[in-house]
Backbone as ProteinMPNN parsed JSONL, in Angstrom:
{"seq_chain_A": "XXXXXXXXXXXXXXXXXXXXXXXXXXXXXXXXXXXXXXXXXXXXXXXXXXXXXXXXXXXXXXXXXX", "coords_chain_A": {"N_chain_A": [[8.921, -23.353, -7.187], [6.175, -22.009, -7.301], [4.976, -18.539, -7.652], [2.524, -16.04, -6.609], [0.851, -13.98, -8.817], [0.729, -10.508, -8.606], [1.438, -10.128, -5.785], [3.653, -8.624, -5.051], [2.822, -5.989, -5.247], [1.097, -5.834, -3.787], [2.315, -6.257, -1.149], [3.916, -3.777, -1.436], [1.624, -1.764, -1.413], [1.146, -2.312, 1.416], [3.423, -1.657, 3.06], [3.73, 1.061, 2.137], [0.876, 1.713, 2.885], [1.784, 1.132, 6.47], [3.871, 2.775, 6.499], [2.13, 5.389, 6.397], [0.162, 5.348, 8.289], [2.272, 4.904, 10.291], [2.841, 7.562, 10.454], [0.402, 8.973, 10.529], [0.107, 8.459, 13.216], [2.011, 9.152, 15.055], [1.761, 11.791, 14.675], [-0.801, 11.903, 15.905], [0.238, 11.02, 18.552], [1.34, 13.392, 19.383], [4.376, 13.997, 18.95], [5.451, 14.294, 16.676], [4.832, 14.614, 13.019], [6.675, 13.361, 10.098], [6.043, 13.019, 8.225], [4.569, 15.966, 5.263], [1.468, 17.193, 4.96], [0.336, 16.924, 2.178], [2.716, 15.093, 1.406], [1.527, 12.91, 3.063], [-0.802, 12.362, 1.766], [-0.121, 12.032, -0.657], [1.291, 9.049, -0.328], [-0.89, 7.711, 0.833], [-2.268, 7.653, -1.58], [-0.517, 6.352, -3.634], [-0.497, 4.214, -1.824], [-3.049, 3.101, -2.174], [-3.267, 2.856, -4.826], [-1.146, 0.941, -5.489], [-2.566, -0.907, -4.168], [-4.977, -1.865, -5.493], [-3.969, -2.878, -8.222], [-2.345, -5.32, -7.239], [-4.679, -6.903, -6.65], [-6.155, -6.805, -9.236], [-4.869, -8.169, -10.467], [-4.577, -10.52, -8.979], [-7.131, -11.278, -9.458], [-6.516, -11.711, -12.543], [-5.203, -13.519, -12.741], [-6.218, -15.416, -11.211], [-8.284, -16.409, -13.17], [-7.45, -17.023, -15.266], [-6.791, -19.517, -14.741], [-4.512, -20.022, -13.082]], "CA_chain_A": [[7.863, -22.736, -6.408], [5.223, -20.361, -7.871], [4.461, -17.308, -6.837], [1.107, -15.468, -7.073], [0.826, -12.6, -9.473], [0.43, -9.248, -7.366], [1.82, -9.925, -4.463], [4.781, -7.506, -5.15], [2.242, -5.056, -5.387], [0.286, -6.042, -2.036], [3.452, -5.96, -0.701], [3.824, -2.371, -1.64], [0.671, -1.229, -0.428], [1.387, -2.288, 3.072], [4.329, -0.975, 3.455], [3.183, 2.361, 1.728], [0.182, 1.975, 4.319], [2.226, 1.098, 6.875], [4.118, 4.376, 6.153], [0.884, 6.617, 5.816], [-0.167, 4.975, 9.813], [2.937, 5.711, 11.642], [2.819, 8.889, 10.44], [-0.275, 9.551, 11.508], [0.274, 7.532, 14.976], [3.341, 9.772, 15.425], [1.231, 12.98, 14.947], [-1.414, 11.949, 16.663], [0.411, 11.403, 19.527], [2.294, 14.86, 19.73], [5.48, 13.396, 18.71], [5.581, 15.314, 15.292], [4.749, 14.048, 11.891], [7.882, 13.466, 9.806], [5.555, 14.101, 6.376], [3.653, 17.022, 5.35], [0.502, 17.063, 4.386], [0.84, 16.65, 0.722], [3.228, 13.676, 1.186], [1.073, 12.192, 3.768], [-2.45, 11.98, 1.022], [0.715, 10.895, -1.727], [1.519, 7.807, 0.515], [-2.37, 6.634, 0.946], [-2.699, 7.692, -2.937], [-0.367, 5.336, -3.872], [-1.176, 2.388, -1.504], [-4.809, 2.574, -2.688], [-3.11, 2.702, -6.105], [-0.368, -0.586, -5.683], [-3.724, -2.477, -3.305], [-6.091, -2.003, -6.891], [-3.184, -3.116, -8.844], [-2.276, -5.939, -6.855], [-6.117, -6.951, -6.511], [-6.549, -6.703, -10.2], [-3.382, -8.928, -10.902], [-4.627, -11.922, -8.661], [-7.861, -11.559, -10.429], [-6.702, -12.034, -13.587], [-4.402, -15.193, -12.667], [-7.356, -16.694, -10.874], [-9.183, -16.334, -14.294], [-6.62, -18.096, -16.444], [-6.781, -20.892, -13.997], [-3.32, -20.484, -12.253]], "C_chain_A": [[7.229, -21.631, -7.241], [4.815, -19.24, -7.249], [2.893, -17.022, -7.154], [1.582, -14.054, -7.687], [0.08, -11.715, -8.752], [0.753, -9.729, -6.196], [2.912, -9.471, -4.179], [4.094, -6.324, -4.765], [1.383, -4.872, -4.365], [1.176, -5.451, -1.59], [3.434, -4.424, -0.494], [3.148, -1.617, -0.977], [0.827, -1.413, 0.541], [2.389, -1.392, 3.206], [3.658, 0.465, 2.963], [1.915, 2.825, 3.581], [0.239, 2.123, 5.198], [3.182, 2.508, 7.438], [3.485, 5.657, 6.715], [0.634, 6.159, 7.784], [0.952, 5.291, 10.716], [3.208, 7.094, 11.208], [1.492, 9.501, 11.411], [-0.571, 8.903, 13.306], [1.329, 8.436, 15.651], [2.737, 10.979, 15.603], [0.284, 13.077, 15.894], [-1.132, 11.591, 18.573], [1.604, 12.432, 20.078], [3.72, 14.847, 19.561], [5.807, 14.221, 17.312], [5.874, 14.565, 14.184], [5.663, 14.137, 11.076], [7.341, 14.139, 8.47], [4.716, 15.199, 6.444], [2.208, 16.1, 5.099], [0.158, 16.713, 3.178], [1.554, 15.118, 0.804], [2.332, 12.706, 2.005], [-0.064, 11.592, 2.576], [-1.462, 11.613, -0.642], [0.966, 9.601, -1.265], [0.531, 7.235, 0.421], [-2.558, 6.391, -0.202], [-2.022, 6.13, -3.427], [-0.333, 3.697, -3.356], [-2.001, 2.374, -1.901], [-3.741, 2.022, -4.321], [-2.324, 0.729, -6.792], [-1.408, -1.674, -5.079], [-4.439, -2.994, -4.838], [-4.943, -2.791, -8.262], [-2.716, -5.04, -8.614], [-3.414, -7.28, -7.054], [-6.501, -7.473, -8.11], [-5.762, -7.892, -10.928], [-4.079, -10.612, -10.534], [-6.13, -12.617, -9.288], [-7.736, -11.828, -11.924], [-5.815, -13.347, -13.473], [-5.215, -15.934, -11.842], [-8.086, -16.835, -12.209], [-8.797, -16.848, -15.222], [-6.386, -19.635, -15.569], [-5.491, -21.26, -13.119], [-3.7, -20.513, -10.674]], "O_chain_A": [[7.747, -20.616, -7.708], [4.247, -19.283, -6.158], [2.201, -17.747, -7.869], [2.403, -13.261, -7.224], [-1.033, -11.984, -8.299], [-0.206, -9.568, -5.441], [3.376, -9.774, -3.079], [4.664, -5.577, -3.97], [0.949, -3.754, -4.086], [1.142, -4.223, -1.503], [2.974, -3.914, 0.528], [3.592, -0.864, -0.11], [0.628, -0.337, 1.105], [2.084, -0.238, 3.506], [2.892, 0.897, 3.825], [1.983, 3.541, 4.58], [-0.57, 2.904, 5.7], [3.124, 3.055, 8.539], [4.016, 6.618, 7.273], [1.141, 7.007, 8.517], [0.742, 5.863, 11.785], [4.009, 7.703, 11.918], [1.483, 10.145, 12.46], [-1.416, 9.091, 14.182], [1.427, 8.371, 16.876], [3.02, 11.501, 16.682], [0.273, 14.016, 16.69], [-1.899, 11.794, 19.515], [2.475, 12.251, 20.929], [4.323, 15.784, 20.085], [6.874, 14.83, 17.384], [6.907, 13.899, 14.131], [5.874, 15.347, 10.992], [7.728, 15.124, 7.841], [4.137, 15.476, 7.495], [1.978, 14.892, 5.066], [-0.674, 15.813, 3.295], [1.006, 14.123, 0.328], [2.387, 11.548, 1.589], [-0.173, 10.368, 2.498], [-2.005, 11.051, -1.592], [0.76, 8.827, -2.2], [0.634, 6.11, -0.067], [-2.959, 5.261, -0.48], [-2.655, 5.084, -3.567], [-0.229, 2.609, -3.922], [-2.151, 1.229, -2.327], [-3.655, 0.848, -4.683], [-2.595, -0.097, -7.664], [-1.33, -2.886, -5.28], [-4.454, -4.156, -5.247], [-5.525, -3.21, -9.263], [-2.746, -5.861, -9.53], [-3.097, -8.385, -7.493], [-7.131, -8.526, -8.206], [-6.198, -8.42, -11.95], [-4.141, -11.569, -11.306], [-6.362, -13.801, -9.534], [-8.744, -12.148, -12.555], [-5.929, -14.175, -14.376], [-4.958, -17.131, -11.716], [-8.697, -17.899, -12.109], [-9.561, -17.214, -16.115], [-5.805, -20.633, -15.995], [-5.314, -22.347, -12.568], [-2.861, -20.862, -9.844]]}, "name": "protein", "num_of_chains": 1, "seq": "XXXXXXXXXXXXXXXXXXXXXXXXXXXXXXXXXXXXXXXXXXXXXXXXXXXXXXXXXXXXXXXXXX"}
Protein backbone atom coordinates (compact mmCIF):
# COMPACT_ATOMS: atom_id res chain seq x y z
CA UNK A 1 0.00 0.00 0.00
CA UNK A 2 1.27 3.56 -0.72
CA UNK A 3 0.89 6.25 1.17
CA UNK A 4 0.69 9.92 0.09
CA UNK A 5 3.58 12.17 0.90
CA UNK A 6 2.38 14.81 3.62
CA UNK A 7 -0.12 13.33 5.17
CA UNK A 8 1.93 12.96 8.45
CA UNK A 9 2.11 16.49 8.30
CA UNK A 10 -1.78 17.15 7.61
CA UNK A 11 -2.16 14.97 10.24
CA UNK A 12 -0.26 17.25 12.49
CA UNK A 13 -1.93 20.28 11.62
CA UNK A 14 -5.27 19.00 12.69
CA UNK A 15 -4.50 17.85 15.63
CA UNK A 16 -2.34 21.04 16.43
CA UNK A 17 -5.65 22.87 15.17
CA UNK A 18 -7.70 20.79 16.88
CA UNK A 19 -5.68 21.78 20.01
CA UNK A 20 -5.65 25.65 19.23
CA UNK A 21 -10.07 25.20 18.94
CA UNK A 22 -10.75 23.52 22.14
CA UNK A 23 -8.85 25.87 23.71
CA UNK A 24 -10.49 28.51 22.51
CA UNK A 25 -14.09 26.67 22.83
CA UNK A 26 -13.11 26.09 26.48
CA UNK A 27 -12.40 29.86 27.02
CA UNK A 28 -14.97 30.98 25.25
CA UNK A 29 -17.28 29.29 27.15
CA UNK A 30 -16.08 30.41 30.73
CA UNK A 31 -14.65 27.13 31.48
CA UNK A 32 -10.96 28.44 31.54
CA UNK A 33 -8.35 28.15 28.90
CA UNK A 34 -5.73 25.54 29.80
CA UNK A 35 -3.00 27.66 27.42
CA UNK A 36 -1.80 31.07 27.71
CA UNK A 37 -1.74 33.33 25.31
CA UNK A 38 1.65 32.82 23.90
CA UNK A 39 1.09 29.03 23.69
CA UNK A 40 -2.27 29.48 22.26
CA UNK A 41 -0.71 31.83 18.79
CA UNK A 42 2.41 28.85 19.13
CA UNK A 43 -0.25 26.08 18.46
CA UNK A 44 -2.00 27.99 15.30
CA UNK A 45 1.80 28.99 14.34
CA UNK A 46 2.68 25.69 13.97
CA UNK A 47 -0.50 24.15 12.39
CA UNK A 48 -0.32 26.85 9.68
CA UNK A 49 3.34 25.77 9.62
CA UNK A 50 2.84 21.50 9.41
CA UNK A 51 -0.76 22.51 6.85
CA UNK A 52 2.06 24.54 4.28
CA UNK A 53 4.37 21.71 4.73
CA UNK A 54 2.04 19.06 4.21
CA UNK A 55 0.43 21.05 1.15
CA UNK A 56 3.80 21.55 -0.34
CA UNK A 57 4.73 17.75 0.02
CA UNK A 58 1.54 16.49 -1.93
CA UNK A 59 2.42 19.04 -4.47
CA UNK A 60 5.54 17.91 -5.20
CA UNK A 61 4.48 14.04 -5.42
CA UNK A 62 1.64 15.05 -7.68
CA UNK A 63 4.42 16.61 -9.91
CA UNK A 64 6.65 13.57 -10.18
CA UNK A 65 3.61 11.68 -11.22
CA UNK A 66 3.02 9.52 -8.03
Amino acid sequence: MKTRHGGIALICALICFLAFFGNVALGAAGLGAPMGDVAEMLTLFVAALFFVVGVLAREASADDGE
